[in-house]
C-alpha positions in Angstrom: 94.7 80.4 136.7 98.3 79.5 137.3 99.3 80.6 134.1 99.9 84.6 133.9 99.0 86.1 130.3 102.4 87.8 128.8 102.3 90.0 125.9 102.6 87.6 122.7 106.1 87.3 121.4 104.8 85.6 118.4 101.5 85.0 116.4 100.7 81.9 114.8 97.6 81.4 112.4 96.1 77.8 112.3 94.0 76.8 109.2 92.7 73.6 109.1 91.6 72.1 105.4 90.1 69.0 103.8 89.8 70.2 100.5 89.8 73.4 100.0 91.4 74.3 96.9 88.5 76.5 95.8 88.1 78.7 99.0 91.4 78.4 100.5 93.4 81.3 98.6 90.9 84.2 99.5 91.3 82.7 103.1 94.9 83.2 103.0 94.7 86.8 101.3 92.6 87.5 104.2 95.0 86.5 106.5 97.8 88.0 104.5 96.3 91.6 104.8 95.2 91.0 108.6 99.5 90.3 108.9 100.3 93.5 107.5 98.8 96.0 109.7 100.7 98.2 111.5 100.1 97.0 115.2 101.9 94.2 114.4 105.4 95.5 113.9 108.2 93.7 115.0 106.0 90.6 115.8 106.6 87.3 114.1 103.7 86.0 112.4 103.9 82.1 111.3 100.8 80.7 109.1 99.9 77.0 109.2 97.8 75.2 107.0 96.8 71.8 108.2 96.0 69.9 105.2 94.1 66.9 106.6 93.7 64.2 104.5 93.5 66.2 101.1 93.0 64.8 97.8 93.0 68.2 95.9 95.4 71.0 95.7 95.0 72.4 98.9 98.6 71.9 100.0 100.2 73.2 96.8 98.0 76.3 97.3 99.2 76.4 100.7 102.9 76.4 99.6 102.2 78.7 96.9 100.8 81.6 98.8 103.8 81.2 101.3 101.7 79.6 104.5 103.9 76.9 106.4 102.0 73.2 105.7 102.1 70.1 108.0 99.9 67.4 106.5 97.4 65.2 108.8 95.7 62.1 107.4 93.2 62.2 109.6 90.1 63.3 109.0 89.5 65.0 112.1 89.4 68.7 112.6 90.2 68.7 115.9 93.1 66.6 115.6 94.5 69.0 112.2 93.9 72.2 114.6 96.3 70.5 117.2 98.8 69.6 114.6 99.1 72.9 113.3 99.6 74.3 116.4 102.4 72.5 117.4 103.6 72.6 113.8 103.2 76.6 114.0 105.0 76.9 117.4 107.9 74.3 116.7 108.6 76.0 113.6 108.4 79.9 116.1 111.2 78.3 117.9 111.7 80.4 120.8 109.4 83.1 120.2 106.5 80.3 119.9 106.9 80.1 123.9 104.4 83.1 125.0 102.9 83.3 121.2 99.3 84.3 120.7 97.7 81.3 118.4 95.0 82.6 115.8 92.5 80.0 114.5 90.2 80.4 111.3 89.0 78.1 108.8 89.8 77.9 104.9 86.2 79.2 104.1 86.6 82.4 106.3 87.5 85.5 105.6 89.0 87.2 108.3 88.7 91.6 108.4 92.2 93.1 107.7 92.2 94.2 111.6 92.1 90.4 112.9 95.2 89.9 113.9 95.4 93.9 115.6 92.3 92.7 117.5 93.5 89.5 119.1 96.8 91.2 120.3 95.3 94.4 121.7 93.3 91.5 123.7 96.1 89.4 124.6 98.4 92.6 125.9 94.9 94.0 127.8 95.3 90.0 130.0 92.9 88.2 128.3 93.9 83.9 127.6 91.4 83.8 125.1 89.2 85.7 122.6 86.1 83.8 121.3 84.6 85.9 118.4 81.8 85.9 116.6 80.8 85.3 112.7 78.6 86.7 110.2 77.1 84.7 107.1 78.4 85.2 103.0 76.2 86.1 100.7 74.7 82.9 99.3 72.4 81.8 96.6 72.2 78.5 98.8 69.9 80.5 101.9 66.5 81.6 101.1 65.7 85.4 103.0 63.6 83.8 105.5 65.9 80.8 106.0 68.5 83.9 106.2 66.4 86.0 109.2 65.8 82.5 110.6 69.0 82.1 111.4 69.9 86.1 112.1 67.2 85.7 115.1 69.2 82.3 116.3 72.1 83.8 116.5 71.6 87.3 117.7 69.0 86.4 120.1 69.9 88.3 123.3 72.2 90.8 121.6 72.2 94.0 123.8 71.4 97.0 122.0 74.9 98.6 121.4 77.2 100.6 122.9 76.8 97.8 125.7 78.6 94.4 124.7 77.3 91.3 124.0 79.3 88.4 125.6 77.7 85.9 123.1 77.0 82.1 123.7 78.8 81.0 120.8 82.4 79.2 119.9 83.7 79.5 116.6 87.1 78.1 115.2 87.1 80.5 112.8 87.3 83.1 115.0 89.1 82.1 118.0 92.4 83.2 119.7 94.7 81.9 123.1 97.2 82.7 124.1 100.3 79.4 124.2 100.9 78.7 127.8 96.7 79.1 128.5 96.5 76.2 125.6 99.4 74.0 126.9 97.8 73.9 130.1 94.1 72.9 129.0 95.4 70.2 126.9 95.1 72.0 123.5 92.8 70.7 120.8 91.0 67.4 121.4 91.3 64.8 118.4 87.5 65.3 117.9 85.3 65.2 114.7 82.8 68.4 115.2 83.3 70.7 118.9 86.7 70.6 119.1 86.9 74.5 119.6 84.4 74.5 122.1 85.8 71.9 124.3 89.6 73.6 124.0 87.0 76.8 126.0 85.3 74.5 128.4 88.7 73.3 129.3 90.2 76.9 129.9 87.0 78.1 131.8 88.2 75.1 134.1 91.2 76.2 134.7 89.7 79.8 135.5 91.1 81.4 132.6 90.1 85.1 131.5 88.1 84.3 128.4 86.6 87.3 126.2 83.5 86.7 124.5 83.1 89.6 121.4 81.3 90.5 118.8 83.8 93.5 118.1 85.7 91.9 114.9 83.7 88.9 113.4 84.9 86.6 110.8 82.8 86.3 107.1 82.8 82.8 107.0 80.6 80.4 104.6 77.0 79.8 104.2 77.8 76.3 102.3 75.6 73.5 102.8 78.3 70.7 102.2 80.0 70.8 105.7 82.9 69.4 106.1 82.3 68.2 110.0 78.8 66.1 110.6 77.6 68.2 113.6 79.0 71.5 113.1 78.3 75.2 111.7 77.6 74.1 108.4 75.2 71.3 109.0 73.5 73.3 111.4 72.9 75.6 107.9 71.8 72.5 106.4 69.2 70.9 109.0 67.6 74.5 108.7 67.3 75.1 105.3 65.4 71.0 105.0 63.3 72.2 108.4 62.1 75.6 105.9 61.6 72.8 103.0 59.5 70.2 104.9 57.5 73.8 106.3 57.0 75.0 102.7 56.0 71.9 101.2 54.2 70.6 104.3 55.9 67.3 104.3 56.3 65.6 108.0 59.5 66.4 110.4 61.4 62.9 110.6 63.5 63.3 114.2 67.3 64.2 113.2 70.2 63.7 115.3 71.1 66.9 117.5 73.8 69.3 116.0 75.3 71.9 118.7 74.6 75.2 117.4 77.9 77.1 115.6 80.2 74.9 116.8 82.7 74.6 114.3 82.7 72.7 111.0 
Protein backbone atom coordinates (compact mmCIF):
# COMPACT_ATOMS: atom_id res chain seq x y z
CA UNK A 1 0.00 0.00 0.00
CA UNK A 2 0.99 3.63 -0.23
CA UNK A 3 1.25 3.91 3.27
CA UNK A 4 4.71 2.59 4.76
CA UNK A 5 4.38 1.07 8.42
CA UNK A 6 6.71 3.28 10.92
CA UNK A 7 7.50 2.08 14.31
CA UNK A 8 4.52 3.31 16.66
CA UNK A 9 5.27 6.48 18.44
CA UNK A 10 2.24 6.11 20.48
CA UNK A 11 -0.27 3.32 21.60
CA UNK A 12 -3.83 3.95 21.98
CA UNK A 13 -6.31 1.31 23.54
CA UNK A 14 -10.08 1.61 22.34
CA UNK A 15 -12.82 0.16 24.59
CA UNK A 16 -16.08 0.46 23.43
CA UNK A 17 -19.11 0.04 26.29
CA UNK A 18 -22.86 0.03 26.55
CA UNK A 19 -23.14 -0.85 30.02
CA UNK A 20 -20.64 -2.35 31.43
CA UNK A 21 -20.24 -1.40 34.88
CA UNK A 22 -19.96 -5.10 36.00
CA UNK A 23 -17.21 -6.26 33.59
CA UNK A 24 -15.55 -3.20 32.67
CA UNK A 25 -12.90 -2.76 35.76
CA UNK A 26 -11.27 -6.30 35.21
CA UNK A 27 -11.06 -5.16 31.52
CA UNK A 28 -9.23 -2.17 32.37
CA UNK A 29 -6.86 -4.04 35.01
CA UNK A 30 -6.17 -6.14 32.15
CA UNK A 31 -5.19 -3.43 30.15
CA UNK A 32 -3.43 -1.73 33.00
CA UNK A 33 -0.88 -4.65 33.46
CA UNK A 34 -0.60 -5.27 29.55
CA UNK A 35 0.73 -1.07 29.87
CA UNK A 36 3.30 -1.84 32.30
CA UNK A 37 5.48 -4.28 30.65
CA UNK A 38 8.77 -3.53 29.96
CA UNK A 39 8.80 -3.35 26.01
CA UNK A 40 6.89 -0.52 26.20
CA UNK A 41 9.25 1.98 27.74
CA UNK A 42 9.29 5.33 26.68
CA UNK A 43 6.08 4.77 24.68
CA UNK A 44 3.00 6.76 25.36
CA UNK A 45 0.09 4.65 26.04
CA UNK A 46 -3.48 6.62 25.96
CA UNK A 47 -6.73 4.40 27.05
CA UNK A 48 -10.15 5.32 25.71
CA UNK A 49 -13.29 4.20 26.87
CA UNK A 50 -16.16 4.87 24.54
CA UNK A 51 -19.14 4.95 26.67
CA UNK A 52 -22.01 4.63 24.06
CA UNK A 53 -25.19 5.42 25.21
CA UNK A 54 -24.80 4.22 28.94
CA UNK A 55 -27.23 4.29 31.50
CA UNK A 56 -25.06 2.75 34.31
CA UNK A 57 -21.81 3.63 35.77
CA UNK A 58 -19.66 2.71 33.10
CA UNK A 59 -18.20 6.19 32.55
CA UNK A 60 -17.56 6.87 36.21
CA UNK A 61 -15.66 3.54 36.34
CA UNK A 62 -13.88 4.64 33.31
CA UNK A 63 -12.76 7.89 35.08
CA UNK A 64 -12.04 6.21 38.13
CA UNK A 65 -9.57 3.70 36.92
CA UNK A 66 -7.77 6.61 35.09
CA UNK A 67 -8.91 5.57 31.15
CA UNK A 68 -9.58 8.86 28.99
CA UNK A 69 -13.68 8.78 28.22
CA UNK A 70 -15.46 10.31 25.13
CA UNK A 71 -19.20 9.54 25.41
CA UNK A 72 -21.29 8.42 22.09
CA UNK A 73 -25.08 8.21 22.16
CA UNK A 74 -25.27 6.04 19.72
CA UNK A 75 -25.91 2.74 20.02
CA UNK A 76 -23.66 1.54 17.50
CA UNK A 77 -20.40 -0.17 18.16
CA UNK A 78 -18.86 0.57 15.14
CA UNK A 79 -19.58 4.16 15.38
CA UNK A 80 -18.13 4.24 19.53
CA UNK A 81 -14.78 2.30 18.09
CA UNK A 82 -14.40 5.23 15.63
CA UNK A 83 -14.96 7.84 18.23
CA UNK A 84 -12.55 6.58 20.45
CA UNK A 85 -10.08 6.43 18.08
CA UNK A 86 -10.12 9.80 17.14
CA UNK A 87 -10.76 10.73 20.78
CA UNK A 88 -7.51 8.62 21.70
CA UNK A 89 -5.28 10.14 18.89
CA UNK A 90 -6.54 13.92 19.35
CA UNK A 91 -5.88 13.60 22.84
CA UNK A 92 -1.80 11.76 21.65
CA UNK A 93 -1.33 15.07 19.98
CA UNK A 94 1.64 14.64 17.93
CA UNK A 95 2.74 11.35 18.94
CA UNK A 96 -0.95 9.98 17.79
CA UNK A 97 0.43 10.58 14.07
CA UNK A 98 2.25 7.02 13.52
CA UNK A 99 0.47 5.45 16.85
CA UNK A 100 -0.31 1.84 16.96
CA UNK A 101 -4.31 1.66 17.88
CA UNK A 102 -5.26 -1.37 20.22
CA UNK A 103 -8.88 -2.54 20.23
CA UNK A 104 -10.66 -4.79 22.95
CA UNK A 105 -13.92 -4.96 24.42
CA UNK A 106 -15.11 -4.23 28.17
CA UNK A 107 -15.77 -8.03 28.65
CA UNK A 108 -12.20 -9.13 27.61
CA UNK A 109 -9.46 -9.65 29.32
CA UNK A 110 -6.42 -9.07 27.58
CA UNK A 111 -2.89 -11.31 28.73
CA UNK A 112 -0.34 -8.85 30.45
CA UNK A 113 1.95 -9.24 27.12
CA UNK A 114 -0.87 -7.61 24.78
CA UNK A 115 0.34 -4.63 24.21
CA UNK A 116 4.35 -6.13 23.88
CA UNK A 117 2.74 -8.36 21.22
CA UNK A 118 1.11 -5.73 18.93
CA UNK A 119 4.33 -3.60 18.90
CA UNK A 120 6.92 -6.29 18.25
CA UNK A 121 4.24 -6.74 15.18
CA UNK A 122 3.98 -3.21 14.21
CA UNK A 123 8.15 -2.58 14.36
CA UNK A 124 8.47 -6.26 12.33
CA UNK A 125 6.03 -4.02 9.18
CA UNK A 126 2.93 -5.43 9.81
CA UNK A 127 -0.57 -2.65 9.41
CA UNK A 128 -2.47 -4.86 11.24
CA UNK A 129 -2.65 -7.73 13.75
CA UNK A 130 -6.03 -9.76 13.83
CA UNK A 131 -5.86 -12.05 16.93
CA UNK A 132 -7.65 -14.67 18.13
CA UNK A 133 -9.90 -15.40 21.41
CA UNK A 134 -10.55 -18.03 23.71
CA UNK A 135 -13.91 -18.55 25.76
CA UNK A 136 -14.38 -17.72 29.97
CA UNK A 137 -15.30 -20.23 32.07
CA UNK A 138 -19.09 -20.12 32.19
CA UNK A 139 -21.93 -21.75 33.95
CA UNK A 140 -24.02 -20.34 30.83
CA UNK A 141 -22.21 -23.22 28.16
CA UNK A 142 -23.06 -26.82 28.58
CA UNK A 143 -19.48 -29.12 27.75
CA UNK A 144 -20.85 -30.21 24.52
CA UNK A 145 -22.19 -26.80 23.61
CA UNK A 146 -18.45 -25.89 24.87
CA UNK A 147 -16.52 -28.63 22.24
CA UNK A 148 -19.27 -27.55 19.83
CA UNK A 149 -17.98 -24.54 19.53
CA UNK A 150 -14.04 -25.42 20.24
CA UNK A 151 -14.38 -27.64 16.77
CA UNK A 152 -16.02 -24.25 14.97
CA UNK A 153 -13.49 -22.37 15.75
CA UNK A 154 -10.31 -24.39 15.58
CA UNK A 155 -11.31 -26.17 12.60
CA UNK A 156 -8.24 -26.09 10.35
CA UNK A 157 -5.83 -25.29 13.12
CA UNK A 158 -2.32 -26.67 12.00
CA UNK A 159 -0.76 -28.80 14.41
CA UNK A 160 1.87 -26.39 16.08
CA UNK A 161 4.99 -25.20 15.65
CA UNK A 162 3.41 -24.16 12.14
CA UNK A 163 0.96 -21.07 12.41
CA UNK A 164 -2.43 -20.83 11.95
CA UNK A 165 -3.54 -17.70 9.95
CA UNK A 166 -7.11 -18.06 11.30
CA UNK A 167 -10.41 -16.99 9.42
CA UNK A 168 -11.62 -14.91 12.18
CA UNK A 169 -11.92 -10.94 13.12
CA UNK A 170 -12.27 -10.07 16.54
CA UNK A 171 -12.54 -6.42 17.99
CA UNK A 172 -11.36 -7.58 20.97
CA UNK A 173 -8.27 -8.51 19.76
CA UNK A 174 -7.34 -6.40 16.95
CA UNK A 175 -4.44 -3.89 16.28
CA UNK A 176 -3.41 -1.16 13.16
CA UNK A 177 -1.36 0.78 12.85
CA UNK A 178 -2.84 5.03 12.35
CA UNK A 179 -1.91 5.97 8.97
CA UNK A 180 -3.07 2.05 7.66
CA UNK A 181 -6.62 3.10 9.46
CA UNK A 182 -6.78 6.70 8.11
CA UNK A 183 -6.45 5.43 4.78
CA UNK A 184 -9.18 2.53 4.89
CA UNK A 185 -11.65 4.92 6.27
CA UNK A 186 -11.45 3.68 9.93
CA UNK A 187 -14.45 2.16 11.64
CA UNK A 188 -17.76 2.05 9.82
CA UNK A 189 -20.82 3.38 11.86
CA UNK A 190 -22.19 -0.19 11.82
CA UNK A 191 -24.24 -2.25 14.35
CA UNK A 192 -22.46 -5.83 14.38
CA UNK A 193 -19.02 -6.31 11.75
CA UNK A 194 -17.58 -3.26 12.09
CA UNK A 195 -14.13 -4.83 12.87
CA UNK A 196 -14.31 -6.99 9.99
CA UNK A 197 -15.05 -4.50 7.43
CA UNK A 198 -12.25 -1.92 8.92
CA UNK A 199 -9.89 -5.64 7.55
CA UNK A 200 -11.67 -6.00 4.32
CA UNK A 201 -11.05 -2.40 3.70
CA UNK A 202 -7.12 -2.69 4.50
CA UNK A 203 -6.81 -6.04 2.51
CA UNK A 204 -8.05 -3.54 -0.39
CA UNK A 205 -5.65 -1.38 -0.05
CA UNK A 206 -2.93 -4.24 -0.03
CA UNK A 207 -2.03 -3.81 3.49
CA UNK A 208 0.21 -6.44 5.37
CA UNK A 209 -2.28 -7.98 7.71
CA UNK A 210 -1.18 -10.71 10.35
CA UNK A 211 -3.58 -13.23 11.26
CA UNK A 212 -2.31 -15.04 14.92
CA UNK A 213 -3.20 -17.08 17.35
CA UNK A 214 0.04 -16.22 19.32
CA UNK A 215 -1.60 -13.90 22.20
CA UNK A 216 -5.40 -14.39 22.29
CA UNK A 217 -7.84 -12.38 24.32
CA UNK A 218 -10.21 -14.23 27.25
CA UNK A 219 -13.23 -12.65 26.37
CA UNK A 220 -16.94 -13.60 27.52
CA UNK A 221 -19.10 -16.47 27.06
CA UNK A 222 -22.37 -14.24 27.92
CA UNK A 223 -25.42 -14.98 26.19
CA UNK A 224 -26.85 -11.30 26.48
CA UNK A 225 -24.86 -9.78 23.50
CA UNK A 226 -24.71 -6.56 23.24
CA UNK A 227 -24.64 -6.42 19.17
CA UNK A 228 -27.64 -8.50 17.33
CA UNK A 229 -25.35 -10.44 14.90
CA UNK A 230 -22.10 -10.75 16.57
CA UNK A 231 -19.82 -13.07 18.91
CA UNK A 232 -22.16 -13.24 21.55
CA UNK A 233 -25.35 -14.11 19.67
CA UNK A 234 -23.46 -16.47 17.75
CA UNK A 235 -23.02 -18.14 21.62
CA UNK A 236 -26.61 -17.81 21.87
CA UNK A 237 -28.16 -19.30 18.47
CA UNK A 238 -25.88 -22.38 19.49
CA UNK A 239 -26.69 -23.05 22.84
CA UNK A 240 -30.99 -22.83 21.59
CA UNK A 241 -29.75 -25.15 18.37
CA UNK A 242 -28.22 -27.86 21.48
CA UNK A 243 -31.80 -27.16 23.26
CA UNK A 244 -34.22 -27.79 20.34
CA UNK A 245 -31.52 -31.11 19.76
CA UNK A 246 -31.98 -32.19 23.40
CA UNK A 247 -35.45 -31.73 23.66
CA UNK A 248 -36.25 -32.70 20.06
CA UNK A 249 -38.34 -29.63 19.35
CA UNK A 250 -38.29 -28.43 15.47
CA UNK A 251 -35.43 -25.88 14.07
CA UNK A 252 -37.56 -22.61 13.16
CA UNK A 253 -35.14 -20.79 10.33
CA UNK A 254 -33.11 -17.88 12.19
CA UNK A 255 -31.62 -15.00 10.63
CA UNK A 256 -27.72 -15.53 9.67
CA UNK A 257 -25.15 -14.23 12.28
CA UNK A 258 -21.41 -13.98 10.78
CA UNK A 259 -19.37 -16.14 12.82
CA UNK A 260 -17.06 -14.19 15.67
CA UNK A 261 -17.52 -11.07 14.37
CA UNK A 262 -17.57 -8.77 17.07
CA UNK A 263 -20.38 -8.06 19.62
Amino acid sequence: MGVRARPPTALAVVVPAHNEARELPAALEALRRAGLHPALAGLPVMTVVAADACTDATPAIAARWGAALVEVPAHNVGAARAAGVAHALRLLGSAGEHAWIATTDADSLVPPQWLAHQLRCARQGWHCVVGTVRLRRSAALASHTLARHHAHYFAGRPDPPRPWGHPHVHGANLGVGAAPYRAAGGFPALTHGEDRALVTALAQRACRILRTDECPVRTSARLDPRAPHGFGAFLQRMVLEDARQTHALPHPEAPGAAPYADR
